[in-house]
N, C-alpha and C positions, 0 to 999 in steps of 0.2 A: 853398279849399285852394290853396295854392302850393306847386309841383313847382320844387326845386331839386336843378339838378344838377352835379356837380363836387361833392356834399357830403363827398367824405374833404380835398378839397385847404383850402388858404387861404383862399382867397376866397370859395369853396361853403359849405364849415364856418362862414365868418363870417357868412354871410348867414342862414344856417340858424337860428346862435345868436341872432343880431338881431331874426328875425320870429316866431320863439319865447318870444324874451325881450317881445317888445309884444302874445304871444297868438294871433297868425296861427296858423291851422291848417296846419303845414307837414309836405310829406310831400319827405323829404330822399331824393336818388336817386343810386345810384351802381355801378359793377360789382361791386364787393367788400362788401355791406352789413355783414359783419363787423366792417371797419372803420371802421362808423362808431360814432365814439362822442357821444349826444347825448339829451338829455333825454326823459325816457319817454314828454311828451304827440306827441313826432314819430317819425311813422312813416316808417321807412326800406322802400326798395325797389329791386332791381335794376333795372339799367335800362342797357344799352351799346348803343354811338351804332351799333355794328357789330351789332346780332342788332334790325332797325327791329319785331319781335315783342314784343320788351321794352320798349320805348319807349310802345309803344300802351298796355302796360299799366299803366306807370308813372305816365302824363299822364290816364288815365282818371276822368272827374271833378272835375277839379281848372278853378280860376279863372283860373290864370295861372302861366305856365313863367319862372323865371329862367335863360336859358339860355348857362351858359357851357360855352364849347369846350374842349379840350385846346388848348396852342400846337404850331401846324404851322411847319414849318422855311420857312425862308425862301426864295423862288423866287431863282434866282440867273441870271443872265444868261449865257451862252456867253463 
C-alpha cells in the first residue's frame, strides 16, 4: 500500500492516477476526501498534517508515503 498525500492537488492527483493506473494498491490522503475524485480500487482517507492523530491513521499499514507538503512562503530577510 502507498499513502499519497496532497491527493486533491496536481501533483498528488497525478501520482495517485499513475500508481493506480500500473495497479499499486494506493490509499490517496487528504483533509477534504470529498474531494477527491478517483477510481473505486483507491481508497481515500483523511489525514491533515495539523491534527498528527490523523496522520497515524492514515499511514497505518501502508509500504511507502509519497510525501508531499503544501508550499510555505518564503523566509525573507530583514
Amino acid at each position: 500500500m502507498i499513502v499519497v498525500t496532497g491527493a486533491t492537488g496536481t501533483v498528488g492527483g497525478e501520482v495517485v492516477r499513475l500508481l493506480a493506473g500500473r495497479g499499486e494498491r494506493v490509499r490517496a490522503m487528504t483533509r477534504e476526501p470529498s474531494k477527491v475524485a478517483v477510481s473505486p480500487e483507491v481508497e481515500v482517507v483523511r489525514g491533515d498534517f495539523d491534527d498528527p492523530g490523523s496522520l497515524a491513521a492514515a499511514v497505518r499499514g501502508a509500504d511507502a508515503v509519497f510525501l508531499l507538503s503544501a508550499p510555505q512562503p518564503v523566509a525573507r530577510s530583514a
